[in-house]
TIRONU-301138 format. One record per residue (C-alpha): x, y, z; residue in one letter; residue number from 1. Coordinates in nm, 3 decimals, decimal comma, m for minus. Layout:
TIRONU-301138
<site X="X" Y="Y" Z="Z" type="A" seq="NUM"/>
...
end
This chain:
TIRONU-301138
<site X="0,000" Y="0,000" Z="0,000" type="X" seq="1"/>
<site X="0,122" Y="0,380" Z="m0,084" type="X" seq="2"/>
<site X="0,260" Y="0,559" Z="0,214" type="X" seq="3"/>
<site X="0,192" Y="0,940" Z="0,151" type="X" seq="4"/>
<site X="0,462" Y="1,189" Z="0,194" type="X" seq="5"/>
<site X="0,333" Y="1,348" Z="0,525" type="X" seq="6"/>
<site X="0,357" Y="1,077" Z="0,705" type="X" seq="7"/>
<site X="0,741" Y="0,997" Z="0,611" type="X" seq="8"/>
<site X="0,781" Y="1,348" Z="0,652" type="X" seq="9"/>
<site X="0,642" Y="1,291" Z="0,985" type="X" seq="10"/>
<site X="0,872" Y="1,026" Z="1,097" type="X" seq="11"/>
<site X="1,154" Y="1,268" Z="0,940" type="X" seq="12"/>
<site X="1,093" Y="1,476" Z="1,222" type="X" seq="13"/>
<site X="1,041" Y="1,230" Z="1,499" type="X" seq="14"/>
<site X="1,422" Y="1,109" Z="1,356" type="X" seq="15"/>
<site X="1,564" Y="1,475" Z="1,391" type="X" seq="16"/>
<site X="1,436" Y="1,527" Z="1,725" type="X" seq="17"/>
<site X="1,532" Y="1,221" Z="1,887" type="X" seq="18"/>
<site X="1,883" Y="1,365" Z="1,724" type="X" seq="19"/>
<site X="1,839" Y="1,665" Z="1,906" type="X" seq="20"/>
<site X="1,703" Y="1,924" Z="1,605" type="X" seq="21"/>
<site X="1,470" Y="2,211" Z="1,635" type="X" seq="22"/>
<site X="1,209" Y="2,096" Z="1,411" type="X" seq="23"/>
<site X="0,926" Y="2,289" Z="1,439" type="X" seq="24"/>
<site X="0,579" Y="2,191" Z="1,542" type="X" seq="25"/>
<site X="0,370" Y="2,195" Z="1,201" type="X" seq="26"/>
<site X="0,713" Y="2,052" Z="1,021" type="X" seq="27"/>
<site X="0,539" Y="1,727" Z="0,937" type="X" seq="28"/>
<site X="0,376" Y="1,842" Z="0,644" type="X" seq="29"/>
<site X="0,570" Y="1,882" Z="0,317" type="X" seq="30"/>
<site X="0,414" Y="2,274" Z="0,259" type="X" seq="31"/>
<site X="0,606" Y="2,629" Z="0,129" type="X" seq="32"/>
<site X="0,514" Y="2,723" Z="0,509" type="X" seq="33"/>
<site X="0,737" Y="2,475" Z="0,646" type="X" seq="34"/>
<site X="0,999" Y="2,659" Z="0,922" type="X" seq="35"/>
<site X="1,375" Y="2,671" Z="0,853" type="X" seq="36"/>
<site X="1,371" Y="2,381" Z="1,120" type="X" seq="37"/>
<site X="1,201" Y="2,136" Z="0,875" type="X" seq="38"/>
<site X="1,416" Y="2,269" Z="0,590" type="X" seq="39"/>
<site X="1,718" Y="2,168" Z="0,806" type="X" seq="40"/>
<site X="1,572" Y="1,809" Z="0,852" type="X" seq="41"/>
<site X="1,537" Y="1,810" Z="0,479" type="X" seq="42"/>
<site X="1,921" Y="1,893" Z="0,437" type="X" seq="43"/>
<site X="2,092" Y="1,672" Z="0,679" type="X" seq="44"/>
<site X="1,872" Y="1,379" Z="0,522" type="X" seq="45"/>
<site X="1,789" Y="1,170" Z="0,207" type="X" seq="46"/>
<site X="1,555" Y="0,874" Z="0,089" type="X" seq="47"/>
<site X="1,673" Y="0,551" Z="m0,021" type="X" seq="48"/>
<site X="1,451" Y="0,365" Z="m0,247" type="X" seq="49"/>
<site X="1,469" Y="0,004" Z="m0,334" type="X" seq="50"/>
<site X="1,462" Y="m0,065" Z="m0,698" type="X" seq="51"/>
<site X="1,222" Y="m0,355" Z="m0,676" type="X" seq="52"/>
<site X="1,061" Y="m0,345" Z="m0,378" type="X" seq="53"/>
<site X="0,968" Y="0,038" Z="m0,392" type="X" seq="54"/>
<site X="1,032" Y="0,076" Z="0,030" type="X" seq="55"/>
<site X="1,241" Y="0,364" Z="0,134" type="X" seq="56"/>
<site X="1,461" Y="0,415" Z="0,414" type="X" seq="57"/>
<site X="1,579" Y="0,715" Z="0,535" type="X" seq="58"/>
<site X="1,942" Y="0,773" Z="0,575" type="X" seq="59"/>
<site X="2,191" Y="1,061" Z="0,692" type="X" seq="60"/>
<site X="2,310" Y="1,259" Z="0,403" type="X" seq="61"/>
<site X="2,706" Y="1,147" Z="0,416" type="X" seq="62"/>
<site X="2,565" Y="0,795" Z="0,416" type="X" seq="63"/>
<site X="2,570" Y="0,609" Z="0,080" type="X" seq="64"/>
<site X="2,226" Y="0,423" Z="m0,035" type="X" seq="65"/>
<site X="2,264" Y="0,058" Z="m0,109" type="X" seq="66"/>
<site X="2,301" Y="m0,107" Z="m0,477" type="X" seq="67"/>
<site X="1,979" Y="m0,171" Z="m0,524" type="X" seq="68"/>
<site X="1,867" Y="0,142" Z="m0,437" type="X" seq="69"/>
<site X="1,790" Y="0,499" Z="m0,587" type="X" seq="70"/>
<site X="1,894" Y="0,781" Z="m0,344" type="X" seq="71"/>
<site X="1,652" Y="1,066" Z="m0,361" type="X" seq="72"/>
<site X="1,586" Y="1,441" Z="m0,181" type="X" seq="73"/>
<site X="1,245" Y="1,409" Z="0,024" type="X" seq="74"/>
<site X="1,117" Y="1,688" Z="m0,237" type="X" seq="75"/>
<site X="1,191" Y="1,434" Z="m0,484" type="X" seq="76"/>
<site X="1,060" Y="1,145" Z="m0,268" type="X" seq="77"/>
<site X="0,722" Y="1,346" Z="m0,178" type="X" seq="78"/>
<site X="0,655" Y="1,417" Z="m0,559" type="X" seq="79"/>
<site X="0,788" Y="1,037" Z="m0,663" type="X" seq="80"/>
<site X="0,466" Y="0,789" Z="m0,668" type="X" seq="81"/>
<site X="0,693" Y="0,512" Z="m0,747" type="X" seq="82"/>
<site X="0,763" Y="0,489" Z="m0,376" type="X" seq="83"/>
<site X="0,554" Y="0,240" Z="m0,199" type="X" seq="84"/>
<site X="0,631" Y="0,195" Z="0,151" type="X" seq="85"/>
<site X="0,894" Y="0,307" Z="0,435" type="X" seq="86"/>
<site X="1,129" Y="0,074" Z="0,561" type="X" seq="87"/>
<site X="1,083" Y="0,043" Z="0,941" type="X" seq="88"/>
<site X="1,361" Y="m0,097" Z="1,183" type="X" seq="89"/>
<site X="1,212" Y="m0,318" Z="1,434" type="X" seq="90"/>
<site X="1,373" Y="m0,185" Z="1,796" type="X" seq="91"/>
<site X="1,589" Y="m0,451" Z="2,018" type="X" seq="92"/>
<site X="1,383" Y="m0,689" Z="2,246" type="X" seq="93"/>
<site X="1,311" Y="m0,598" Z="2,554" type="X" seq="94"/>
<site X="1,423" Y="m0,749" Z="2,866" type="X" seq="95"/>
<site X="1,160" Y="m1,019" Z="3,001" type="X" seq="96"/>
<site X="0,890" Y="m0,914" Z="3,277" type="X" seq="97"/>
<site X="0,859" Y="m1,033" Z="3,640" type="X" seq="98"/>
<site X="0,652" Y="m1,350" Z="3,679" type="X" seq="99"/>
<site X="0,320" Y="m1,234" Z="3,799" type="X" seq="100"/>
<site X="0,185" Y="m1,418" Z="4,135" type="X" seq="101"/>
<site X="m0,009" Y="m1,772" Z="4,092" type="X" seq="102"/>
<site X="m0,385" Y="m1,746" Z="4,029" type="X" seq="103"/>
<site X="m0,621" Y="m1,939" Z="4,290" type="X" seq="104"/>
<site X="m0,718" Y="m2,264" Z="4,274" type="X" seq="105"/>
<site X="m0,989" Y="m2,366" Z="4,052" type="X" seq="106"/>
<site X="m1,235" Y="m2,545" Z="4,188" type="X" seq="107"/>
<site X="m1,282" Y="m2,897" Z="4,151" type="X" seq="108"/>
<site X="m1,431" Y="m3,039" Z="3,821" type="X" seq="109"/>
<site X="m1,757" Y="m3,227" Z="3,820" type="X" seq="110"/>
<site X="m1,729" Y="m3,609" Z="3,837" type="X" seq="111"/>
<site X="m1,718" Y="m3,774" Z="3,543" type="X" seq="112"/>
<site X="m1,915" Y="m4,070" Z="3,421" type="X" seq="113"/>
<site X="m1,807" Y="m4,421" Z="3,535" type="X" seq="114"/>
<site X="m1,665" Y="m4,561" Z="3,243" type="X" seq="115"/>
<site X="m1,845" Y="m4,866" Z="3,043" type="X" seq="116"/>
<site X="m1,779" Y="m5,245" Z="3,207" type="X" seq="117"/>
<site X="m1,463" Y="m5,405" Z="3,078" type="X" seq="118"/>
<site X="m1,463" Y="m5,763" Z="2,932" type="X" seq="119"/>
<site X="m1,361" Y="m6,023" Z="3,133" type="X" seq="120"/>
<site X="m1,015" Y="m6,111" Z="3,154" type="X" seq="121"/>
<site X="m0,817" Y="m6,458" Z="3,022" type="X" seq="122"/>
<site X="m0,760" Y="m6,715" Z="3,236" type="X" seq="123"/>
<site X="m0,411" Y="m6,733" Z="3,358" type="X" seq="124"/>
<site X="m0,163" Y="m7,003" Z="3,327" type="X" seq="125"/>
<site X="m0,201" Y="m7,279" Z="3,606" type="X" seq="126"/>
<site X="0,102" Y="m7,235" Z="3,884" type="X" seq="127"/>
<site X="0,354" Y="m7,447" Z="3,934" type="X" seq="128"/>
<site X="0,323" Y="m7,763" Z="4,168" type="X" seq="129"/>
<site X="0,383" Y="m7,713" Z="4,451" type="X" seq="130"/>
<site X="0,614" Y="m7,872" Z="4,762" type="X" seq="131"/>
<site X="0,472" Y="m8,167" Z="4,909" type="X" seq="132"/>
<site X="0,318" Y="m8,154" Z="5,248" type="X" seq="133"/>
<site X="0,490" Y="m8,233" Z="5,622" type="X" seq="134"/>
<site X="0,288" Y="m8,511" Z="5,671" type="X" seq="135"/>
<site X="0,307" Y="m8,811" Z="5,491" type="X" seq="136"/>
<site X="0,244" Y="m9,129" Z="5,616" type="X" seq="137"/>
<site X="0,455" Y="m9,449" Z="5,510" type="X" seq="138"/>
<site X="0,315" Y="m9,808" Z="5,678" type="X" seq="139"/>
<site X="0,344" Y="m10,159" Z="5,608" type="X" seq="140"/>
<site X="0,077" Y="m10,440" Z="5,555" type="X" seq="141"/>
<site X="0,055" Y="m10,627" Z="5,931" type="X" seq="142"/>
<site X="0,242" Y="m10,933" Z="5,900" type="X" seq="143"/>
<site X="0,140" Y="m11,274" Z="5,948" type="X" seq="144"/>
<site X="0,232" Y="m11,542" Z="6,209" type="X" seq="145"/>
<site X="0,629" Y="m11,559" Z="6,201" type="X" seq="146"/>
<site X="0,805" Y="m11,832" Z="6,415" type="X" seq="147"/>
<site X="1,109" Y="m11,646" Z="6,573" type="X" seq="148"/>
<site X="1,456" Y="m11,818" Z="6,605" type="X" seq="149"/>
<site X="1,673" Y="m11,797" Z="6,905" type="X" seq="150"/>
<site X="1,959" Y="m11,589" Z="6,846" type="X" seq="151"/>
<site X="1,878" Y="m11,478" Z="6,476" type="X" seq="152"/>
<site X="1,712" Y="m11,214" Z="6,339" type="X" seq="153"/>
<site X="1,491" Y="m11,148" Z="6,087" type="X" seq="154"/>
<site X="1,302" Y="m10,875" Z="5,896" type="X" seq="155"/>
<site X="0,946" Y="m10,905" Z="5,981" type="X" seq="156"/>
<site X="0,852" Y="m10,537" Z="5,851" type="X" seq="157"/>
<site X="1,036" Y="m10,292" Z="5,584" type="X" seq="158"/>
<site X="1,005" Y="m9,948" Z="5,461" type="X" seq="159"/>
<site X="1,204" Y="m9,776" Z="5,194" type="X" seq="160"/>
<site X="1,160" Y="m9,390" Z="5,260" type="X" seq="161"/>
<site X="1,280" Y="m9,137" Z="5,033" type="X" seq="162"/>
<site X="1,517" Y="m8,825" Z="5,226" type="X" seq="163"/>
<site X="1,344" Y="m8,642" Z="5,501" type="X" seq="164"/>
<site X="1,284" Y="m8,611" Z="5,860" type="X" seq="165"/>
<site X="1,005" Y="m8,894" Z="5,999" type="X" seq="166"/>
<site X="0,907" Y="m9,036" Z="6,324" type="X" seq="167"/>
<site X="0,926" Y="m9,448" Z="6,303" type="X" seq="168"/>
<site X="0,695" Y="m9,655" Z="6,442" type="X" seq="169"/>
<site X="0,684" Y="m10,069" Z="6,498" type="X" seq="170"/>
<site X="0,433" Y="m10,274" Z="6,642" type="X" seq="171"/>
<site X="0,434" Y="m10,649" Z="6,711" type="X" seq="172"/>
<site X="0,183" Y="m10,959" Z="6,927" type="X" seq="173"/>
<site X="0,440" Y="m11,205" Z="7,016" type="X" seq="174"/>
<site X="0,249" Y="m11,507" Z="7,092" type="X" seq="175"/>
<site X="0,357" Y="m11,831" Z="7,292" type="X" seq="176"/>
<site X="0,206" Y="m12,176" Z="7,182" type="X" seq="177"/>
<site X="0,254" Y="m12,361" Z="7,528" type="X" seq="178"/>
<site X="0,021" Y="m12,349" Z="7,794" type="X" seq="179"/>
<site X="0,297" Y="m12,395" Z="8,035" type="X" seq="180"/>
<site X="0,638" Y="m12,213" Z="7,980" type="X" seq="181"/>
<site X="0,928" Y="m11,964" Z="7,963" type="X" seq="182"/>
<site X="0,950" Y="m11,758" Z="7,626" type="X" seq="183"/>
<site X="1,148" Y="m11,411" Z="7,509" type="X" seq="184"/>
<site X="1,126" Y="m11,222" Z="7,193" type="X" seq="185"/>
<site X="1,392" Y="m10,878" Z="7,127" type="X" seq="186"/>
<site X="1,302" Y="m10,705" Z="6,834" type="X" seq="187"/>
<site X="1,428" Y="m10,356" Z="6,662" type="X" seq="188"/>
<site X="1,410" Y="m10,075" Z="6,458" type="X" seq="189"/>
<site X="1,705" Y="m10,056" Z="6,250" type="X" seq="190"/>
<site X="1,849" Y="m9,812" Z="5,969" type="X" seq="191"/>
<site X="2,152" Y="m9,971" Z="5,757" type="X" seq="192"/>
<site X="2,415" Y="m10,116" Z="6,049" type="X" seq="193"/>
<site X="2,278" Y="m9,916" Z="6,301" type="X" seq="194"/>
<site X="1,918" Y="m10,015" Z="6,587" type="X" seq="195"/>
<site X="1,734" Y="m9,680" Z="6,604" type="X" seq="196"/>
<site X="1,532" Y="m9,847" Z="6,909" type="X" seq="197"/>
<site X="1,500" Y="m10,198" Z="7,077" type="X" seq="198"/>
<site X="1,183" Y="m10,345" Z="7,266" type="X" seq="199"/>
<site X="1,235" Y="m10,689" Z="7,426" type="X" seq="200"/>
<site X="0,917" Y="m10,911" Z="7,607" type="X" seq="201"/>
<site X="1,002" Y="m11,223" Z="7,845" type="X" seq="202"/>
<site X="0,761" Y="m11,388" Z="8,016" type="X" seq="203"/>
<site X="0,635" Y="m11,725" Z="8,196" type="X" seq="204"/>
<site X="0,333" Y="m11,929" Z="8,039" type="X" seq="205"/>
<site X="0,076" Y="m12,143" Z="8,319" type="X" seq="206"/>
<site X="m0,251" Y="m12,207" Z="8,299" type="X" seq="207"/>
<site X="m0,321" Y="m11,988" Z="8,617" type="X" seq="208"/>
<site X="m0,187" Y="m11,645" Z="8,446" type="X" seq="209"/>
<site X="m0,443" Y="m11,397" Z="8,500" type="X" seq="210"/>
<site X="m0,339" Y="m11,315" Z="8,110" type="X" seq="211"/>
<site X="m0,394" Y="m11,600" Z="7,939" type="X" seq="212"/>
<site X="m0,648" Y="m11,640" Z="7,690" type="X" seq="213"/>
<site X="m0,935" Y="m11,843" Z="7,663" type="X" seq="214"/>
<site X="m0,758" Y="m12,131" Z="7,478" type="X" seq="215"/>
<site X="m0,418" Y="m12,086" Z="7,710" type="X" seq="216"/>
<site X="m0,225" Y="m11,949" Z="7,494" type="X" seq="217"/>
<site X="0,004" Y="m11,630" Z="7,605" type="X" seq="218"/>
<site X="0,010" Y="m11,313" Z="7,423" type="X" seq="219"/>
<site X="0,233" Y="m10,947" Z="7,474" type="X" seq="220"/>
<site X="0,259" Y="m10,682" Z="7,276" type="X" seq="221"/>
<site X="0,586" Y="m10,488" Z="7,156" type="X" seq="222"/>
<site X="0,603" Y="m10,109" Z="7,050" type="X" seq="223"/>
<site X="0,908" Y="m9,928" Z="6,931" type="X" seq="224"/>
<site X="0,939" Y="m9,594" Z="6,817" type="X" seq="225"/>
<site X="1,249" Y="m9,389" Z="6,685" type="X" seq="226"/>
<site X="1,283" Y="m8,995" Z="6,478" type="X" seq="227"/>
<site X="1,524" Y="m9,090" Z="6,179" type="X" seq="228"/>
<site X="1,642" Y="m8,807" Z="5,944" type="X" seq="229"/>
<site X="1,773" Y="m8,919" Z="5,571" type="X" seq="230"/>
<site X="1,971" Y="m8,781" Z="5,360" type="X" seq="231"/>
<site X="1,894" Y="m8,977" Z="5,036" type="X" seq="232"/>
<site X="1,615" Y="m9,254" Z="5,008" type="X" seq="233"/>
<site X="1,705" Y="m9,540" Z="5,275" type="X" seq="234"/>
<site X="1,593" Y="m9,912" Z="5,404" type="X" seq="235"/>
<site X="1,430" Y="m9,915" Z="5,741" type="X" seq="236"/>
<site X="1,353" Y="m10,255" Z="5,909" type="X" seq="237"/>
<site X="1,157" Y="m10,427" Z="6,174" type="X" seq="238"/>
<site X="1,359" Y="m10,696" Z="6,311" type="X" seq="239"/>
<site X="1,319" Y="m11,007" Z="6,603" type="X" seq="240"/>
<site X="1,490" Y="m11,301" Z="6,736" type="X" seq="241"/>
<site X="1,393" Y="m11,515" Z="6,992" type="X" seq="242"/>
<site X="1,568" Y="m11,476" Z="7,354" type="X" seq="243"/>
<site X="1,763" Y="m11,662" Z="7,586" type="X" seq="244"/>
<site X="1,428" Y="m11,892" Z="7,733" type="X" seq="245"/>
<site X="1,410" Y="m12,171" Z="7,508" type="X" seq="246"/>
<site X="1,018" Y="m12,174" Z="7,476" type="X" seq="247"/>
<site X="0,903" Y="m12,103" Z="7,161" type="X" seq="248"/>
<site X="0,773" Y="m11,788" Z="7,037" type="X" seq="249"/>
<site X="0,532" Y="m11,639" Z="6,753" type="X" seq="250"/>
<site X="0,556" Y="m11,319" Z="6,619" type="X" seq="251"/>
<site X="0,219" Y="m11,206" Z="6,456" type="X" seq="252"/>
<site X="0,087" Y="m10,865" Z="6,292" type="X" seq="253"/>
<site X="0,411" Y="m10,709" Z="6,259" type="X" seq="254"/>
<site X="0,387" Y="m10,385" Z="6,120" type="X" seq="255"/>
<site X="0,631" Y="m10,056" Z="6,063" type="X" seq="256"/>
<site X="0,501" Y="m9,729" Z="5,980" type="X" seq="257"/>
<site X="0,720" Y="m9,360" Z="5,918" type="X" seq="258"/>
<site X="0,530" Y="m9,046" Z="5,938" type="X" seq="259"/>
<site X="0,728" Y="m8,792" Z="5,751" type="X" seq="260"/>
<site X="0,743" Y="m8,399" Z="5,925" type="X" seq="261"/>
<site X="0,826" Y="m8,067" Z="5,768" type="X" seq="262"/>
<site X="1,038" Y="m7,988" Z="6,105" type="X" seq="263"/>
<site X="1,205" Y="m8,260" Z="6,341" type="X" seq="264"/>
<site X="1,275" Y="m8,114" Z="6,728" type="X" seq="265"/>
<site X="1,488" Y="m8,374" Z="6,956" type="X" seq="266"/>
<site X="1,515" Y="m8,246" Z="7,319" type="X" seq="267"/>
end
């Protein structure tokens, strides 16, 4: 858009008093009334104007216009519509404000729908197994009728139990034959080469023994118990012999059974 002469004659003046000039008051119109003040402006300074562009500039006289430009006396420039515009110089950025104080707290926001139901979720992958439990319970079949020998043992019950702690348990009836009679029976718990526990029964056989049965035959009973902690899976054993009386003696319903625990306490 055309800039018209007053007002670049205008901003010639605002230039020559921030240069310290007398311009006069009415000096920013280009009339034959103008004071010597604006006629001084008019001296000291020229127009540039850019071949192209048509923008002017205004420079100091002693100061050279630039190659594509057309230097020009502001009569020249006021009577020249060829000129379009005035070059303006934007002033250096000034230096950022103070942060103003916070604002108060809005208040809350209204609650907002509850969102829609999601779909049910897959069903996960089954755990792994886990440990097995503190208690379980090994145990033998009871025995039959056994005939023990004097001085030898033999197995009447066995276990193999894999590593862990367990509390052992044997049972046995030994049983005498005669009605009338001395008879012994040892038996034990045993682990490899080594008795975990011993139980031993002696005892005389008459037909006046407030114990005997019906049919006069004698009968004890033998419990042993032992704790036994393995390393790796092991052999455990219920063993008799007959003792030093020379009556005979039956073994019956011999049986061995190994509870294995989580935690084994001796005191």
């Amino acid at each position: 858009m055309p800039v018209s002469p007053r007002i670049v004659l205008t901003l010639i003046a605002m230039t020559a008093l921030c240069l310290g000039l007398a311009v006069p008051a009415n000096a920013a119109a280009p009339r034959q009334s103008d004071g010597p003040g604006a006629e001084q402006v008019r001296a000291k300074y020229r127009v540039c104007v850019h071949r192209k562009t048509k923008k002017a500039r205004v420079v100091h006289r002693v100061k050279r216009c630039r190659k594509a430009e057309i230097r020009m006396t502001f009569r020249r420039f006021a009577n020249n519509t060829a000129a379009s515009s005035v070059e303006t110089i934007a002033g250096a950025t000034g230096p950022q404000g103070e942060q103003g104080p916070a604002g108060a707290q809005g208040a809350p926001g209204a609650q907002g729908v509850p969102g829609a139901k999601g779909d049910k979720g897959d069903t996960g992958v089954p755990g792994p197994v886990g440990p097995a439990g503190p208690s379980d319970i090994y145990t033998t079949t009871p025995g039959g009728d056994s005939t023990v020998v004097q001085g030898i043992f033999g197995d009447r019950a066995t276990l193999i139990l894999p590593a862990g702690s367990y509390l052992l348990m044997g049972q046995a009836r030994v049983i005498s034959p005669l009605a009338i009679g001395f008879y012994s029976v040892d038996c034990r718990l045993r682990h490899t080469a080594t008795d975990l526990a011993t139980a031993s029964v002696a005892d005389q056989v008459h037909d006046a023994d407030a114990d005997t049965v019906p049919d006069g035959i004698q009968e004890d009973n033998l419990f042993l118990s032992a704790p036994l902690t393995l390393g790796a899976p092991a052999v455990v054993t219920l063993r008799c012999q007959g003792g030093i009386l020379p009556a005979p003696a039956i073994v019956r319903g011999a049986q061995l059974t190994a509870i294995k625990t989580g935690n084994l306490v001796q005191q």
